[in-house]
C-alpha positions as CSV (number, residue, x, y, z in Angstrom):
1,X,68.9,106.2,76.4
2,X,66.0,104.3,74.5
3,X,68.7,103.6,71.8
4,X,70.1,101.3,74.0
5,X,67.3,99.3,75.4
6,X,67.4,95.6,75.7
7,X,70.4,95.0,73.3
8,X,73.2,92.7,75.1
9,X,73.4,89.7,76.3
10,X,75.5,88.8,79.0
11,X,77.6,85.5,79.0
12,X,78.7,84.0,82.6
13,X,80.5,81.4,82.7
14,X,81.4,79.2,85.9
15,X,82.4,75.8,87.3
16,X,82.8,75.1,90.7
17,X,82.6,78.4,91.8
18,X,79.2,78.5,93.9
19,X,81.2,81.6,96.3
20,X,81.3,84.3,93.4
21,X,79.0,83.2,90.8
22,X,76.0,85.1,92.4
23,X,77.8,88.0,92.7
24,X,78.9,88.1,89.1
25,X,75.7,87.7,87.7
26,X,74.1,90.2,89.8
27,X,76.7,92.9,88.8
28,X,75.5,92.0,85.1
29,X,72.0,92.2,86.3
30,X,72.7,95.8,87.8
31,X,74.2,97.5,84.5
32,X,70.6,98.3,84.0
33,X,67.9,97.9,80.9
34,X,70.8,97.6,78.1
35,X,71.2,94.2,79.2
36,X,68.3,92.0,77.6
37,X,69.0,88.7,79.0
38,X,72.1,87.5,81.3
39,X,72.9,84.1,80.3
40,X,75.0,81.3,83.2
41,X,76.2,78.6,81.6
42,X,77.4,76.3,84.9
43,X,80.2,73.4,83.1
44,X,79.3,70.8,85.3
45,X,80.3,72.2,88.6
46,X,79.3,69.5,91.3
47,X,79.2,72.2,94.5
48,X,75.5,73.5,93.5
49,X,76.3,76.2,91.5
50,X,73.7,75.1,89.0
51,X,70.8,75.0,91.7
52,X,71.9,78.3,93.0
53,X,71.7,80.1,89.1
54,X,68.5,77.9,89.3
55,X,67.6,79.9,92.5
56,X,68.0,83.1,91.2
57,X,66.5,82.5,87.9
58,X,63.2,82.1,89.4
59,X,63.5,85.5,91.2
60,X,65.2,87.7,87.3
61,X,63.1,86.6,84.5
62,X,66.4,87.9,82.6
63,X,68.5,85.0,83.8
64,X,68.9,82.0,82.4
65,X,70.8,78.7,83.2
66,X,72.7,76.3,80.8
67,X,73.6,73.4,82.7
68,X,76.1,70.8,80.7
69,X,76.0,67.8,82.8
70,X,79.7,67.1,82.3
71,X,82.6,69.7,82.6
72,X,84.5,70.8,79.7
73,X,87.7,71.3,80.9
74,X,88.4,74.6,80.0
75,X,86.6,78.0,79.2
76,X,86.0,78.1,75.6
77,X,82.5,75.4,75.4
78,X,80.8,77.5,77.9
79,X,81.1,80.2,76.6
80,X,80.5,79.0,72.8
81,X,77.2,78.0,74.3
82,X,76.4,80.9,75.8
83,X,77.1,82.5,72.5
84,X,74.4,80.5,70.8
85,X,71.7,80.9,72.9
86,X,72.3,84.7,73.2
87,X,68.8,86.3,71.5
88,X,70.4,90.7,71.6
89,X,72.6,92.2,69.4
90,X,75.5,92.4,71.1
91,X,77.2,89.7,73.3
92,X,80.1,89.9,76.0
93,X,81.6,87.4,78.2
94,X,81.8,87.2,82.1
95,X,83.6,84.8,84.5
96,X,82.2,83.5,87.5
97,X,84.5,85.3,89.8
98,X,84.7,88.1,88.2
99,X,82.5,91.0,88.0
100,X,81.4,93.9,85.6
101,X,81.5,97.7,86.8
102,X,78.5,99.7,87.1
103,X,77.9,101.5,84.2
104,X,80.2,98.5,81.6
105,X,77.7,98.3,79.5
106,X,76.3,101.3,78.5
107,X,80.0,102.5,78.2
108,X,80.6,100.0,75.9
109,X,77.4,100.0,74.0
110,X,77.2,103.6,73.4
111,X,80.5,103.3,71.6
112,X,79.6,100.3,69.3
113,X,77.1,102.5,68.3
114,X,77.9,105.4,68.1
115,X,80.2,104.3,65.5
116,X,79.1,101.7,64.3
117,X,81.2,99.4,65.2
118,X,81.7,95.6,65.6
119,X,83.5,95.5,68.4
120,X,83.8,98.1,71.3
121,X,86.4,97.6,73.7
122,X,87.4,99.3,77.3
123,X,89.2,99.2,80.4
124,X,90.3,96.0,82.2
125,X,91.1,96.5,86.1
126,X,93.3,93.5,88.0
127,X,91.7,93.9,91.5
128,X,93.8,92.1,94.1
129,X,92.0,90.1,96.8
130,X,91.9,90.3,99.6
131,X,93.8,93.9,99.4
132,X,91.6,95.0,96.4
133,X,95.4,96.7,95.1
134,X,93.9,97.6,91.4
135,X,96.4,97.8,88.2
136,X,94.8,98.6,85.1
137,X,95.4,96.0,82.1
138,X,96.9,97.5,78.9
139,X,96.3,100.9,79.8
140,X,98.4,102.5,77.0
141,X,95.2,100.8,74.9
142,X,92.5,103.3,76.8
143,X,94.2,106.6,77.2
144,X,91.4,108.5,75.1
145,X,88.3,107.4,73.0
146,X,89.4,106.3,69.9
147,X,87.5,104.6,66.8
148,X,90.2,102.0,65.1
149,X,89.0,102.1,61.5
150,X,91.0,98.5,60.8
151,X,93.1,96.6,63.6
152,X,96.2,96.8,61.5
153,X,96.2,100.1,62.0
154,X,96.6,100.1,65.7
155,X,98.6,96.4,65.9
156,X,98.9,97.0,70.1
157,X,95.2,95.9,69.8
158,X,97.2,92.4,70.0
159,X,98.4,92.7,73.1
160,X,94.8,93.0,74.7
161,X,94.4,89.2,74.7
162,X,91.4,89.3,76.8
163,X,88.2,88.6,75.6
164,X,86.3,89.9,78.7
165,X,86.8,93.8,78.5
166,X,85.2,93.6,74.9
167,X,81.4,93.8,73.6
168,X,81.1,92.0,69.8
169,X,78.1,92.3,67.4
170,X,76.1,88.9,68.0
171,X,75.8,88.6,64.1
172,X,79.0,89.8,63.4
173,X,81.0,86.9,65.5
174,X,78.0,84.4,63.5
175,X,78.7,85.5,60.1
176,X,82.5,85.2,60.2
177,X,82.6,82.1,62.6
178,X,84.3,83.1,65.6
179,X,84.2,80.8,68.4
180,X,86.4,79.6,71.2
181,X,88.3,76.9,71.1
182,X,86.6,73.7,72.6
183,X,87.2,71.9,75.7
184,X,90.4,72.1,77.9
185,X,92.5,74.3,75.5
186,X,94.2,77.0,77.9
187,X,94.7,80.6,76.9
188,X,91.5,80.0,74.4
189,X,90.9,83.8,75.0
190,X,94.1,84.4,72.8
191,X,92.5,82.1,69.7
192,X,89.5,84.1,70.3
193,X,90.6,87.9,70.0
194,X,93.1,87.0,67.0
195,X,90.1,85.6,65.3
196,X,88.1,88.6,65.7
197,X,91.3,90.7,64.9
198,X,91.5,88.8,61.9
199,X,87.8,89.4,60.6
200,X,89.3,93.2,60.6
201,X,86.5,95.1,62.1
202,X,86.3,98.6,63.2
203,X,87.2,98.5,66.7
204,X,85.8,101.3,69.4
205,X,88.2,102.0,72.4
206,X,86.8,103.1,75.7
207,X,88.8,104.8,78.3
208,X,86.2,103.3,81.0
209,X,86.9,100.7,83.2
210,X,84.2,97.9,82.2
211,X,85.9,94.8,83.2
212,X,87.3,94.1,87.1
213,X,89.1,91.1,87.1
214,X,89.8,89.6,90.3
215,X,93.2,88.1,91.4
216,X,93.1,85.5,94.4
217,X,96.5,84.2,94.4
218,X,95.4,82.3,97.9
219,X,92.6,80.4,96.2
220,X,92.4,76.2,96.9
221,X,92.1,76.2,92.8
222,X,94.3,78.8,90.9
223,X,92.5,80.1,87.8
224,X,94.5,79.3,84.5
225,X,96.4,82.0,83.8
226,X,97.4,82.1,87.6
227,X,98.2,78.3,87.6
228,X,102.1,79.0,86.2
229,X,104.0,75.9,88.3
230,X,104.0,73.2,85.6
231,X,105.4,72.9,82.2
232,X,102.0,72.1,80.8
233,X,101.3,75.8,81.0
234,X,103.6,77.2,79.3
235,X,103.0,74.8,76.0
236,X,100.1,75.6,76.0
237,X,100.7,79.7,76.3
238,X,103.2,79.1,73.2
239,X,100.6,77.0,71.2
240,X,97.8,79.5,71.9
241,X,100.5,82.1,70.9
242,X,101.7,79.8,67.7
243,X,98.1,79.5,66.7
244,X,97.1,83.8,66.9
245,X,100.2,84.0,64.7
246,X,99.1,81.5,61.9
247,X,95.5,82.7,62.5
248,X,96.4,86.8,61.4
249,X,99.2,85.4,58.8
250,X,96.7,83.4,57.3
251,X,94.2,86.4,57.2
252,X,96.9,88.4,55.1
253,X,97.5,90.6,58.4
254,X,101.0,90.7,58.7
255,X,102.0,93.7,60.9
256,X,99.5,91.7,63.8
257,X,101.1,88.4,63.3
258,X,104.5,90.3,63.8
259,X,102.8,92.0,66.8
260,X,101.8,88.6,68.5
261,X,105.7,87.5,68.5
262,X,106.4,91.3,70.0
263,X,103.7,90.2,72.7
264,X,105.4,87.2,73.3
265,X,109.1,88.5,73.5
266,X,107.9,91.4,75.7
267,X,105.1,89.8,78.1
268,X,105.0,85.7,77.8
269,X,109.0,85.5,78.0
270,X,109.8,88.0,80.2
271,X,107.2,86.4,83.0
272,X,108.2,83.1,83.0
273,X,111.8,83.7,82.7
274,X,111.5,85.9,86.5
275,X,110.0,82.8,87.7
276,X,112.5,80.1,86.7
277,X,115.0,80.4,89.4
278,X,111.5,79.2,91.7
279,X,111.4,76.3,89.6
280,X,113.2,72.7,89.4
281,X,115.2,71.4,87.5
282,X,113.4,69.4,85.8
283,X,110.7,72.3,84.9
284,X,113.8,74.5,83.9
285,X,115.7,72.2,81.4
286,X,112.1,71.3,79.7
287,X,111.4,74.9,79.4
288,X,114.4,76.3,78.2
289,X,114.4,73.1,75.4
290,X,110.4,74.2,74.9
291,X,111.1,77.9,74.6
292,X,113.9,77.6,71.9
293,X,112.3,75.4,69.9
294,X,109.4,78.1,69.3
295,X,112.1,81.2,69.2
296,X,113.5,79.1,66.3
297,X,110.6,79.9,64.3
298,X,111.2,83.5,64.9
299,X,113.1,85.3,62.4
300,X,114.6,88.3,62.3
301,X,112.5,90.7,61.4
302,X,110.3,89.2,64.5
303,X,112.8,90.4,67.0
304,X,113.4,93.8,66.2
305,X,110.3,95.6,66.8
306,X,109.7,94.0,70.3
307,X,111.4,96.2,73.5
308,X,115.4,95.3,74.3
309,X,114.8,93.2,77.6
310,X,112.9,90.6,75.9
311,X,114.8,90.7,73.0
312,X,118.1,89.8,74.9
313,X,116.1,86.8,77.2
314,X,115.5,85.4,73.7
315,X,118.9,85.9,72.3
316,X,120.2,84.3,75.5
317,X,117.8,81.2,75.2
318,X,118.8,80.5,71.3
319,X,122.6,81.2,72.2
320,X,122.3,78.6,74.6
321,X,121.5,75.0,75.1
322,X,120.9,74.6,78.3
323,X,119.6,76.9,81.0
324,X,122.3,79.6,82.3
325,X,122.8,82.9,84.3
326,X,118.9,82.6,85.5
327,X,119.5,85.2,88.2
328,X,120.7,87.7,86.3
329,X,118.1,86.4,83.3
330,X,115.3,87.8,85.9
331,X,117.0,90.8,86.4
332,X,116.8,92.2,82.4
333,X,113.1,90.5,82.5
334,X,111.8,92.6,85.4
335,X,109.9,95.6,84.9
336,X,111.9,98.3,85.0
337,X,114.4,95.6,83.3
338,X,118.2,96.0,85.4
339,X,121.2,94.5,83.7
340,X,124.0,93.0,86.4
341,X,127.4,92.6,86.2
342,X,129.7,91.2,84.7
343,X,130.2,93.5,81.8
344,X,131.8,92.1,78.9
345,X,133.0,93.3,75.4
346,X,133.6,90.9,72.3
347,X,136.7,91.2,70.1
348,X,135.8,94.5,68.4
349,X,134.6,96.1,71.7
350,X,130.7,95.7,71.5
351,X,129.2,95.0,74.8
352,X,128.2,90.9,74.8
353,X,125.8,89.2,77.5
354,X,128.8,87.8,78.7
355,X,132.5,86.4,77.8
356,X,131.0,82.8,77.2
357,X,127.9,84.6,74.6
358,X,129.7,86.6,73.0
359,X,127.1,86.0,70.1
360,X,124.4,87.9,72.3
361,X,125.5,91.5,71.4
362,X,123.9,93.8,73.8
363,X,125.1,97.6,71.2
364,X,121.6,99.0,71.8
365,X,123.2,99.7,74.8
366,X,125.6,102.4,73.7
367,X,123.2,104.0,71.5
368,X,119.3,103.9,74.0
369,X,119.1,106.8,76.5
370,X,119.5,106.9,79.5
371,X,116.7,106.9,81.2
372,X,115.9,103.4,79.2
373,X,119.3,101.9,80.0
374,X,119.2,98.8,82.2
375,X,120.9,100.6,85.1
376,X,121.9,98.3,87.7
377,X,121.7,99.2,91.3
378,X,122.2,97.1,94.5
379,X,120.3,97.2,98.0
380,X,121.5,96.3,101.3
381,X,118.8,96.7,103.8
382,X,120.3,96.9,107.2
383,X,117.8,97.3,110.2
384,X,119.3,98.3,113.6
385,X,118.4,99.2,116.9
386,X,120.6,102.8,116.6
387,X,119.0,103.4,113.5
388,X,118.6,101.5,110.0
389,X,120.2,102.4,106.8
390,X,119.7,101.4,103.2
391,X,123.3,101.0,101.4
392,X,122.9,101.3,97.8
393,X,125.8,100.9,94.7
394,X,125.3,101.6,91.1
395,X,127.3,99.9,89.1
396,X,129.0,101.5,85.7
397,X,127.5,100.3,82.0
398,X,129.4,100.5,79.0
399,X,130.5,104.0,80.2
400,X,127.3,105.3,79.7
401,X,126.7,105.7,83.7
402,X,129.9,108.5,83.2
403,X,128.6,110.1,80.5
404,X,125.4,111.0,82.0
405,X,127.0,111.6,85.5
406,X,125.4,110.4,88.6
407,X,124.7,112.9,90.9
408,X,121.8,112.0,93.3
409,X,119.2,109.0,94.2
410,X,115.8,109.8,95.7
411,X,114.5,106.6,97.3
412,X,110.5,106.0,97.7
413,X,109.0,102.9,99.8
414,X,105.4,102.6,97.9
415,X,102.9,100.2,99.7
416,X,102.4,97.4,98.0
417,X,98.6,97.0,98.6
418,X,97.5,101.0,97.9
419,X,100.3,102.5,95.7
420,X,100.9,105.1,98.7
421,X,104.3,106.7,99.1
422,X,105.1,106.6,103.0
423,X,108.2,108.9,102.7
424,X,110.9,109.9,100.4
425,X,114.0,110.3,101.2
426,X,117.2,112.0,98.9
427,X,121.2,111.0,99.0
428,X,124.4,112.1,97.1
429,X,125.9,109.4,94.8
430,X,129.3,109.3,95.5
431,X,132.1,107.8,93.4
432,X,134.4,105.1,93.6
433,X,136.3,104.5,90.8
434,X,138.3,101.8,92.2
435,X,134.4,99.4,91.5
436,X,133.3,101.0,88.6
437,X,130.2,102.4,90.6
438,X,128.8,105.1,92.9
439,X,127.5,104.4,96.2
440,X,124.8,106.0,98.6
441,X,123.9,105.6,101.9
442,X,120.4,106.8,103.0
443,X,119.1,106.6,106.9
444,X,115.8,105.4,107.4
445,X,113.0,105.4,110.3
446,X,111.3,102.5,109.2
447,X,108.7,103.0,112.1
448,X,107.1,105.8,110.1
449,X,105.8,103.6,107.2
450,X,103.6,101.3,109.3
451,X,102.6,97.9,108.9
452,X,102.4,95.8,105.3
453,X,104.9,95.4,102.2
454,X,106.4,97.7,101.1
455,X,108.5,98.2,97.8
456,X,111.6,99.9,97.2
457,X,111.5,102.5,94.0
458,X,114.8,104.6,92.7
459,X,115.5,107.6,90.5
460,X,118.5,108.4,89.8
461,X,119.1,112.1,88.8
462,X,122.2,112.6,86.5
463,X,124.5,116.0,86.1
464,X,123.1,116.1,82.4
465,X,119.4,116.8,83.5
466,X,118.4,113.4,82.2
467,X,116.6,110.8,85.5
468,X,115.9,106.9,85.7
469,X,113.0,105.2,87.5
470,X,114.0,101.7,88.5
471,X,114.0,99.2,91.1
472,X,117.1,97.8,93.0
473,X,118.6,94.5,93.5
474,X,118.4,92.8,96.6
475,X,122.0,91.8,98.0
476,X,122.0,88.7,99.6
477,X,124.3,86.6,102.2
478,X,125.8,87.5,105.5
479,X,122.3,87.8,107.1
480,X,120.9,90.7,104.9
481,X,117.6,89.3,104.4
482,X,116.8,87.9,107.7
483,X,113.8,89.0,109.9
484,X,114.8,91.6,112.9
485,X,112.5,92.5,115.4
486,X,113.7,96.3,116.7
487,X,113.1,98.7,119.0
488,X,111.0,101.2,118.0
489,X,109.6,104.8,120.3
490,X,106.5,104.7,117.8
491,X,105.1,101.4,118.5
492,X,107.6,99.2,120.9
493,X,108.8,97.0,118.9
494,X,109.0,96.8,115.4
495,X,109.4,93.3,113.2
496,X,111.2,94.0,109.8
497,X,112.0,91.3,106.9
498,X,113.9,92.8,103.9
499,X,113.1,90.2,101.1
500,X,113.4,89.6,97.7
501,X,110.3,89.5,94.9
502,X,110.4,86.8,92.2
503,X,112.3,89.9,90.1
504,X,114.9,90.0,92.2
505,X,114.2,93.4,93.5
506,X,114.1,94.6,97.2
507,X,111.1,94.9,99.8
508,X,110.6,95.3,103.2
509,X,107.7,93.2,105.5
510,X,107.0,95.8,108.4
511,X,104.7,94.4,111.5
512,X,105.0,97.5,114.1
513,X,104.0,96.7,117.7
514,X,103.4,93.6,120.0
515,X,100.3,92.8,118.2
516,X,102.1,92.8,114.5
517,X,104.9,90.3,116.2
518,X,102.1,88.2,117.6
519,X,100.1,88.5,114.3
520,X,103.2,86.9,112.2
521,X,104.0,84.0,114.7
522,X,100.4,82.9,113.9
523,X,100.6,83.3,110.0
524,X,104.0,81.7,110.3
525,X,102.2,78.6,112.7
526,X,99.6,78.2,110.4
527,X,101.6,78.1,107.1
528,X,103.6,75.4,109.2
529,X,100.7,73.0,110.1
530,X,99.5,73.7,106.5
């Protein structure tokens, strides 16, 4: 399309990160004539990064190399000066290890002008690596083409805090100011978007995938946002998240400041509250005094439009002064959320977090519907030679289990790399009034899944036609989550390790044959002498 010729410049930013900063900038390179000039600002990476950009500037007159002699610490320098050297129209932002779809651009471009619009915006896809498992970021966002006339009127633009997925007007980010926060300021991409937000421009949404961002959990350096182990993190995700809500209040925008405390209820909270129990205790009591301090500033109206689970983390946080109940904390913050017992009432009868909270009143529970209630189910895993079976109980809430009437489970194992479903399996719920709760038991041939992770997925199926999707908790003690290596007619022998994710929920580690028992010894040897 001649329309399109020569009109974006491509920002990469990298330090130390001489494995995957080629292959960025050759994926920018490759979306074709629309990109004018790709621009690779190296932050003082000491590993030759710089002489390699150097290397491949000589070959791609498009390319050129900023080299700051000292790093910056963080994200938001390099990328400010990559923003004022761009020479095109439009401007978008790539990281080193990172890379941009074929066909990004002229997705995006096409949309920004087509309707004229500041800021065109598309697809993000979390790849993975090494198992290149894909989950699209935000997708509720990218459904269908859509032209946002003003970002107030669409405020879950706010919980698309990347900055990556997006293509800005060069003169409209110049005009109004909008720059990154400098040096080592984590989670600068948050500042960023709520500035442009706040500028209230017409915003294009493409359903596209334009952005592939890559997840290796196993790298020597984590990135940022992956780097979750020490307290320093999490300030500085509240102050970016203090700072977008001052930035949109102070820009009269008050249904997206609103929307960044929603954001933070729903994703930031719920996150790091699955992950306390991994942390010390140290970390925990710091957090928890960290965390209420910023809830404080919350009021009430902040709370109520943001979804139940991280509503009752918070309430649970400001209720109490020091950390409590962190197991079954990660339970209501995992996605699908599962409320465990106990269940208490207060005076007048109203469900309450607990008999020592009674202040955290938990009556959206008598009122949500059922396939949004909390339900609570738990999973014994039991691998035997004669034949395994999977045990699970769901427990009564509030009554509202009754009403609906529990009839049936069906019970998926979906691997964890691909998203395939290696067999489905169906069981009666039976009931046993005597616990409050109705019990299955479902036999398995754990042979026929193969090898790899693989996650355990529910739906219950209630006598009133209504169903839930959830996950189930994984019961511990008395040797329920220890490795077994079984006989199996499939493969010989088959190694199986039930486990439980940082949510709580169950899995299952299969390593069929002699070759998957020998394979483990020499992960678990290595992880040792590690």
């Amino acid at each position: 399309m001649a329309l399109q010729q020569a009109q974006v410049s491509v920002v990469v930013i990298g330090y130390d990160d001489a494995a995957h900063v080629a292959d960025a900038v050759r994926s920018a390179l490759a979306q074709g004539p629309a990109v004018r000039e790709v621009i690779a600002v190296d932050d003082g990476s000491a590993d030759g990064s710089g002489d390699l950009l150097e290397r491949l500037a000589e070959e791609e007159p498009r390319l050129k190399v900023i080299r700051r002699h000292t790093n910056s610490g963080g994200c938001g320098t390099p990328r400010n000066a990559g923003l004022d050297a761009a020479t095109s129209p439009y401007v978008m932002f790539l990281d080193s290890d990172d890379a941009l779809p074929p066909g990004a651009v002229d997705a995006l471009l096409g949309a920004a002008l087509e309707h004229d619009a500041p800021v065109a915006s598309g697809l993000c896809v979390r790849r993975e690596l090494p198992s290149d498992r894909e989950t699209p970021w935000q997708p509720e966002l990218y459904a269908r083409r859509t032209l946002v006339a003003h970002p107030s009127r669409h405020v879950r633009l706010v919980h698309d805090t990347l900055c990556v997925n997006k293509l800005y007007r060069t003169a409209f980010l110049r005009e109004r100011s909008i720059r990154f926060p400098e040096g080592r300021f984590p989670y600068e991409d948050f500042v960023f978007v709520a500035r442009v937000l706040a500028a209230g421009p017409r915003v294009a949404l493409v359903p596209a995938p334009v952005y592939v961002w890559h997840v290796r959990r196993s790298a020597a350096r984590l990135s940022i946002s992956l780097d979750r182990s020490g307290i320093t993190n999490w300030r500085a995700r509240i102050e970016a998240d203090r700072l977008s809500y001052d930035i949109l209040l102070g820009a009269g925008e008050k249904l997206l400041a609103r929307a960044t405390r929603t954001r933070f209820l729903d994703h930031s909270l719920r996150m790091y509250a699955r992950e306390l129990d991994l942390r010390g205790a140290e970390y925990r009591h710091e957090w928890w005094a960290v965390t209420r301090a910023y809830l404080a500033t919350f009021d009430e109206g902040d709370f109520t439009p943001a979804p139940a689970p991280g509503r009752v983390v918070a309430r649970v946080i400001l209720a109490a002064e020091e950390p409590r109940d962190l197991a079954r904390l990660k339970e209501i913050a995992a996605r699908p959320a599962r409320l465990n017992p106990p269940y208490a009432r207060g005076g007048d009868g109203t469900p309450v977090w607990s008999a020592d909270l009674p202040q955290v009143e938990l009556e959206h529970l008598l009122v949500r519907p059922v396939h949004l209630l909390p339900a609570a189910v738990d999973a014994e895993l039991r691998p035997r030679a004669r034949g395994t079976v999977l045990r699970l109980r769901l427990h009564e809430l509030y009554g509202r289990m009754a009403e609906a009437g529990p009839e049936a489970v069906q019970v998926d194992f979906t691997e964890r790399d691909c998203g395939r479903v290696g067999f489905t399996r169906a069981a009666a719920l039976v009931a046993e009034p005597e616990f409050d709760s109705w019990t299955a038991e479902v036999p398995l041939d754990l042979g026929g899944l193969g090898s790899g992770t693989w996650d355990l997925r529910l739906r219950l199926r209630f006598t009133d036609g209504t169903s839930r999707e959830t996950t189930a908790h994984a019961v511990a003690g008395a040797g329920l989550l220890r490795r077994s290596a079984l006989p199996s007619t499939r493969h010989g022998v088959l190694l199986v390790q039930p486990y439980a994710t940082h949510a709580g929920a169950l899995a299952v580690r299969l390593a069929p044959g002699w070759r998957g028992l020998t394979d483990v010894a020499r992960r678990r040897l290595k992880r040792l002498l590690h």
